[in-house]
DSSP file (Angstrom, degrees, kcal/mol; ACC not computed):
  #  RESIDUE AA STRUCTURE BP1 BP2  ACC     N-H-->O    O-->H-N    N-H-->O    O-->H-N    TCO  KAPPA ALPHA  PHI   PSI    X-CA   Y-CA   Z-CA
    1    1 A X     >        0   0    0      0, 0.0     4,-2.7     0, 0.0     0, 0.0   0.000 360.0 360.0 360.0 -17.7    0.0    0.0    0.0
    2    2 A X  T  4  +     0   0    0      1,-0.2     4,-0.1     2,-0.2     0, 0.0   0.539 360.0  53.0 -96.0  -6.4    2.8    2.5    0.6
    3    3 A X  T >> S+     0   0    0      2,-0.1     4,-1.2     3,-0.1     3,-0.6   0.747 114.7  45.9 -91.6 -25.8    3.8    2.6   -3.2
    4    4 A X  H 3> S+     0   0    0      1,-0.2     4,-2.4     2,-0.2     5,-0.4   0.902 101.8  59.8 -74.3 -36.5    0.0    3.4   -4.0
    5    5 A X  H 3X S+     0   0    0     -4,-2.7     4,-0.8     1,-0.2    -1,-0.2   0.700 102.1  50.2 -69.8  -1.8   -0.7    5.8   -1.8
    6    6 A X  H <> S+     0   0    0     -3,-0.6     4,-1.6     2,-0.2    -1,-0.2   0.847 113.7  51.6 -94.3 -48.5    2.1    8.2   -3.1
    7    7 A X  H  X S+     0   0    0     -4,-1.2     4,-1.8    -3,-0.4     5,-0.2   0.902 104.1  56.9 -66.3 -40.7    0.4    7.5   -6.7
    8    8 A X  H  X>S+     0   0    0     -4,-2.4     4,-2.4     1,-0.3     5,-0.8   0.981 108.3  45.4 -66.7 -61.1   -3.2    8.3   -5.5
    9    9 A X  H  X5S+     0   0    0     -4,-0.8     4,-1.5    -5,-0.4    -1,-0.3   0.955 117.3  43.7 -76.6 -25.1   -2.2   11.7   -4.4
   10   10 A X  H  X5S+     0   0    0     -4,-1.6     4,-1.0     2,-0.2     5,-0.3   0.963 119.4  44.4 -40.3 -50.7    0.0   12.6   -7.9
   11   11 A X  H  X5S+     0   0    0     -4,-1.8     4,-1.6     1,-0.3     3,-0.2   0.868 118.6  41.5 -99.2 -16.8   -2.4   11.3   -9.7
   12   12 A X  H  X5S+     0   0    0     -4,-2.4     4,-2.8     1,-0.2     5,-0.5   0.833 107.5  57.4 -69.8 -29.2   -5.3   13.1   -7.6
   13   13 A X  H  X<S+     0   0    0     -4,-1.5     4,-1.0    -5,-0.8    -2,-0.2   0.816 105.0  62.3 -79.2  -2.9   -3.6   16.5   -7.2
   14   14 A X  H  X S+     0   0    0     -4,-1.0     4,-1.4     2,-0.2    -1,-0.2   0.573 108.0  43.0 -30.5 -58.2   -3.6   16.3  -11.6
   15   15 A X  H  X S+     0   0    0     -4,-1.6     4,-1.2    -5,-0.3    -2,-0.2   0.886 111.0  47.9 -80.7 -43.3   -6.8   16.3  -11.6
   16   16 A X  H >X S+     0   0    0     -4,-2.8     4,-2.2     2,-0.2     3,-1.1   0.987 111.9  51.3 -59.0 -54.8   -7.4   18.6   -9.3
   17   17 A X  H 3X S+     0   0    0     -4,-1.0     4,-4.9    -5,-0.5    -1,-0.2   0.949 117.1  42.9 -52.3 -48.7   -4.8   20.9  -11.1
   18   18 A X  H 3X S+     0   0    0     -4,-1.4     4,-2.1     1,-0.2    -1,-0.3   0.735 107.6  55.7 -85.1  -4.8   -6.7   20.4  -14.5
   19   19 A X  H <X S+     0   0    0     -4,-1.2     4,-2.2    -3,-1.1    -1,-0.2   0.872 109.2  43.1 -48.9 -68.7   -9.9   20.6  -13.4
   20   20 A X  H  X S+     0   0    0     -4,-2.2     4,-3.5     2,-0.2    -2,-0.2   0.978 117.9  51.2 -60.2 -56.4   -9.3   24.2  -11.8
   21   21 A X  H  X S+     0   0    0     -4,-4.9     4,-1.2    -5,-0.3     3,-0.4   0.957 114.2  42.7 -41.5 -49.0   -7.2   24.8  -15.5
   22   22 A X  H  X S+     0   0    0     -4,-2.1     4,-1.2     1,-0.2    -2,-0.2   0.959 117.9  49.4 -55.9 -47.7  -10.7   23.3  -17.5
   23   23 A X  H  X S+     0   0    0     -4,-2.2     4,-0.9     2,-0.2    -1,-0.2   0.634 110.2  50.2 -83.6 -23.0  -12.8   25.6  -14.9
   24   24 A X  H >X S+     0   0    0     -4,-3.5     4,-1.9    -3,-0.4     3,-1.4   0.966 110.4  49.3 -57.5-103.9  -10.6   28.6  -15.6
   25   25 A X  H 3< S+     0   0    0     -4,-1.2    -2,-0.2     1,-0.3    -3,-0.1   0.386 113.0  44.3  48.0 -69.9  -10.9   28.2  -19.1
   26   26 A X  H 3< S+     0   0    0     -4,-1.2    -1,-0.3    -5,-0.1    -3,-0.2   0.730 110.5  52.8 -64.5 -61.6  -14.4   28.0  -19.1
   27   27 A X  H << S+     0   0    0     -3,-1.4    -2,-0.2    -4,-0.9    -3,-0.1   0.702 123.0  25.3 -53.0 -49.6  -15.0   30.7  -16.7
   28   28 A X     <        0   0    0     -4,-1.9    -3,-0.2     1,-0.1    -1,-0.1   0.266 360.0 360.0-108.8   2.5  -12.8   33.6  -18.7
   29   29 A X              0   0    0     -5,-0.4    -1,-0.1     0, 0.0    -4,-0.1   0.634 360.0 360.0 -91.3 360.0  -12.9   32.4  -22.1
């Protein structure tokens, strides 16, 4: 579990990050 958990947050903070980018984007275009 202690190699996954490292991936789950990469792969969550990613999303997060493109999400805000899409919502940005979205928002201002």
């Amino acid at each position: 579990m202690a190699l996954i958990e490292p991936y789950f947050d990469t792969t969550l903070t990613l999303s997060t990050v493109q999400l805000l980018k899409a919502f940005e984007t979205w928002t201002f275009d």
